[in-house]
N, C-alpha and C positions, 0 to 999 in steps of 0.2 A: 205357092202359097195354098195351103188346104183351107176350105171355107168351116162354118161353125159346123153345118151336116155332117161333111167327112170328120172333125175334128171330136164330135160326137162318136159317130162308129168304130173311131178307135179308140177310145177312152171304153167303150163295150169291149173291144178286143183286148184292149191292156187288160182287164179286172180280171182275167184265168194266167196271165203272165207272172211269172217269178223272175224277180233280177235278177239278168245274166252279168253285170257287170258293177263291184263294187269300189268304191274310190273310198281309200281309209286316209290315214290322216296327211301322207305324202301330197296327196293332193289330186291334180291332170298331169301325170307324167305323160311321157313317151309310149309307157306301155297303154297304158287309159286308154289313150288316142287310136291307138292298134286294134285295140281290142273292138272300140264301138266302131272304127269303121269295117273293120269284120263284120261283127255283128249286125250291123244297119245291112251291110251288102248282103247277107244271107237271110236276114229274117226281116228286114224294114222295118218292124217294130220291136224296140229295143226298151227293156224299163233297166234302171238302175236305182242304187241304192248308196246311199251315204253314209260308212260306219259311224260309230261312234265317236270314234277319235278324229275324226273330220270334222272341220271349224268353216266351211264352203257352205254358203248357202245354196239351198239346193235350186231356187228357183232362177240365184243368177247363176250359177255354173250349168244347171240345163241349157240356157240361154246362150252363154258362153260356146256349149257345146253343138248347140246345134247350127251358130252362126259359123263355128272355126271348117264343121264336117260338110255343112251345107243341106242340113235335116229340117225339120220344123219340130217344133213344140207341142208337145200331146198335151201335157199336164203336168204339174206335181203335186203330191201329197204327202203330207210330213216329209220324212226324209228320203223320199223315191220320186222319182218324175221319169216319163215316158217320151220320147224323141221317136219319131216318123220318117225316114229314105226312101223313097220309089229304088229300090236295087237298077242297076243300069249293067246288072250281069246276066247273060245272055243264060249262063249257067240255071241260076235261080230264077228268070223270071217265069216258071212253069207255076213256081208257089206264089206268083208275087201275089199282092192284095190289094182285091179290085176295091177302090171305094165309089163310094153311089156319087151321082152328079149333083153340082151345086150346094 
């Protein structure tokens, strides 16, 4: 569980991020699932984006998402929200992203 401080600092981090991952009107496939847990493992901060043709709200399908991956909740906004992974890949934890205590 990240406190409101870290929850902060990344909400500063997300605002130079561009979504890497979009979910159109299909919905949370398979692939979705693939993709953000990719993503969370490489980059821990991960913003997404909800097309047009998607009828998901974005703040219960963040929610959704980050309860199924095992991430937390950054934020959303209009149709984008941001979800947080501590990477547990020995690979990437060189970039991981230290957040401040408490």
């Amino acid at each position: 569980m990240i406190t409101p401080k870290q929850r902060k600092y990344l909400k500063g981090l997300a605002q130079d991020l561009s979504p890497i991952v979009m979910i159109g009107k299909a919905g949370l496939t398979d692939n979705i699932y693939t993709e953000m847990r990719n993503a969370l493992r490489t980059r821990e901060l991960v913003k997404v984006k909800l097309q047009e043709g998607c009828d998901l709200d974005p703040k219960e399908t963040a929610n959704k998402l980050a309860a199924d991956l095992g991430a937390e909740f950054v934020q959303a906004i209009g149709r984008k929200f941001v979800l947080y992974k501590k990477t547990d890949d020995e690979k990437y934890k060189a970039k991981s992203i230290v957040l401040p205590r408490g």
